[in-house]
Every structure is written in structure tokens, then in C-alpha cells.
N, C-alpha and C positions, 0 to 999 in steps of 0.2 A: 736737067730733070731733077725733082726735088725727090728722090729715090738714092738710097744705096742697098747693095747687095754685099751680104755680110759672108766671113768664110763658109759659114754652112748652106749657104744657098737663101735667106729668109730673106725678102723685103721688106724695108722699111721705108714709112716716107722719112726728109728730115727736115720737111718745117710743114705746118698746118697747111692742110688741103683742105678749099674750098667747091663746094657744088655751084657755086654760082661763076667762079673763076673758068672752072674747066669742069668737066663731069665726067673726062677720060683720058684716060694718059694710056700711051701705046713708050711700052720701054723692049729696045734687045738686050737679050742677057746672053751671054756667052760663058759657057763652064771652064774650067780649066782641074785636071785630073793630076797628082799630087807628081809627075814627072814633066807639067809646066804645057803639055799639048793642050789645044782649045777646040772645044766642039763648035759646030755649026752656029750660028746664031739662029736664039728663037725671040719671036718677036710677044711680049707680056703684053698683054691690056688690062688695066687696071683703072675700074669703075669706081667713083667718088660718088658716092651716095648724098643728097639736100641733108640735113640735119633735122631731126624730127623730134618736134617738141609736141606729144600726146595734152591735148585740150579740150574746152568745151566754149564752144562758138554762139551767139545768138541768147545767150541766156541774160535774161531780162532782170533786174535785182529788186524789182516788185512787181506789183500788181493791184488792180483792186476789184474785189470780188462784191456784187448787190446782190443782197439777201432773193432768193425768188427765180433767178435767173437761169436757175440751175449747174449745171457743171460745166467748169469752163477748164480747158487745157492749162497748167501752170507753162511749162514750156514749149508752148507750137514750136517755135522755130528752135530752137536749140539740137544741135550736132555736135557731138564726139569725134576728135581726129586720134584715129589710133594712128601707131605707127604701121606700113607696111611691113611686116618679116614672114620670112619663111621660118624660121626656128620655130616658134610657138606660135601658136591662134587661139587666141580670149576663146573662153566656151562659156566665160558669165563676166557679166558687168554688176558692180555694186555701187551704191553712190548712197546719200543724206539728204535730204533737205530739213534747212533749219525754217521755223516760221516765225517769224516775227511780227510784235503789237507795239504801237504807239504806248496801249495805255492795257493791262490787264482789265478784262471786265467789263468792256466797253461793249456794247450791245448783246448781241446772242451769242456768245462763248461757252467754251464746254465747261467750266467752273461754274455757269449761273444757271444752266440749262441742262437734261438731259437732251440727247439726240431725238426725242419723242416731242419733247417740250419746242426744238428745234426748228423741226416740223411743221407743227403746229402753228406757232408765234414768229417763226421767223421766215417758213418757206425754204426752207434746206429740204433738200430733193430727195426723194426716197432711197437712189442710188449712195447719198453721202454714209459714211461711217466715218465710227469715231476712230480718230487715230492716236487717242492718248489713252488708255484702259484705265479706271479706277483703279488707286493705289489698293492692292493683293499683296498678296504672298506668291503672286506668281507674276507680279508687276512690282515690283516693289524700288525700281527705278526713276518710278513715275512720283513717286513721296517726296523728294527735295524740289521739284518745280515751281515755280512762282505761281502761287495762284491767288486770288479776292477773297477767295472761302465765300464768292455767294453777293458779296458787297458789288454795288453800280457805283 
């Protein structure tokens, strides 16, 4: 057995244990009390858990979206594998997406266009909002971004 049991009672493995090897190991421990007598043996089961690597599955690294066609889902398929635990349970997921252009400026973008303008000339759907706010004093994040200033 790839187990030992230390003077105070602790188990240890002592070489890496696999989920895919075995998923259970059944060990007898027997105590022995400092004038050398040994108790009953009790039989340990000891569960090897798979290895869980927290991910995101099915996520597609572009897409392309035509003007008019309205709102399309960015990730349908895409799945989060948390890890199973009992210790803690998520009560919020946070995540980014970054977007990316070929070329700044390149048709109806928020630099050449307001969202009305959008509308209008390009057929972006009532439902869309902008997701970059005009550089504020309460956005003021948004001021170092690449933009055309307006230029095709």
C-alpha cells in the first residue's frame, strides 16, 4: 500500500496517487498504546479524488456579427467546469471579454458613430447598448483606448 502511518496516528500517502489508477484504497490500521499492547484492527477507506482543473469549454475565439440581424448570443455553447467541493460554493462568477478588430473604424463602430447614428445607418437593434462610455470624469479609463477619432 502506498500509505504510512506516522507515530501520532496521521496518514500519509508516500508516492502520488492517482484517480484514474485506483479511486479507493481500503487500508487496516492497528494502534499500539505506549506499553506495546495493539488494538483491534480497523479497516480505513481512503478516497482518491480525479484532479480538477476549473475551465471554460465550447468557447469559440471569434465570430461574426452582420449589421441588421440583430442580437446574436456571443457564447451559446460555452460551459464553466467548477470544481466539485463541499468547503465553499461560488455565490458569484466574474469573467472579461476582450473584443477585438482587424482594423479600427472599419464600418459602424462606436468612434464614427453614436448608438442613434448606429441605429439608423447600420441597423443595430434597439436592445444593443454601448459598452464603452465617452471618456468622463467618471470613465476616465476609457481615454487611453485606440480609437480613429472619426477617420474610415
Amino acid at each position: 500500500q502506498p500509505f504510512a502511518v506516522d507515530d501520532k496516528g496521521v496518514v500519509r500517502n508516500t508516492v502520488p496517487l492517482s484517480a484514474n489508477e485506483s479511486r479507493r484504497h481500503v487500508i487496516s490500521v492497528v494502534a499500539k498504546d505506549c506499553g506495546g499492547r495493539e488494538s483491534s484492527p480497523v479497516l480505513v477507506t481512503i478516497s482518491v479524488l480525479p484532479r480538477c482543473i476549473t475551465s471554460w469549454t465550447d468557447v469559440s475565439t471569434s465570430m461574426t456579427y452582420i449589421p441588421g440581424t440583430g442580437p446574436q448570443p456571443v457564447f451559446p455553447q460555452a460551459k464553466f467546469q467548477l470544481c466539485s467541493t463541499n468547503v465553499c460554493k461560488p455565490t458569484k462568477l466574474e469573467t472579461s471579454l476582450t473584443l477585438h478588430t482587424d482594423h479600427v473604424g472599419v464600418g459602424c463602430d462606436r468612434d464614427t458613430y453614436t448608438l442613434d447614428s448606429q441605429r439608423k445607418m447600420c441597423g443595430a437593434s434597439l436592445a444593443a447598448v454601448d459598452l464603452l462610455p465617452v471618456a468622463t470624469d467618471d470613465a476616465k479609463w476609457v481615454a487611453p483606448l485606440k480609437t480613429d477619432n472619426g477617420r474610415e
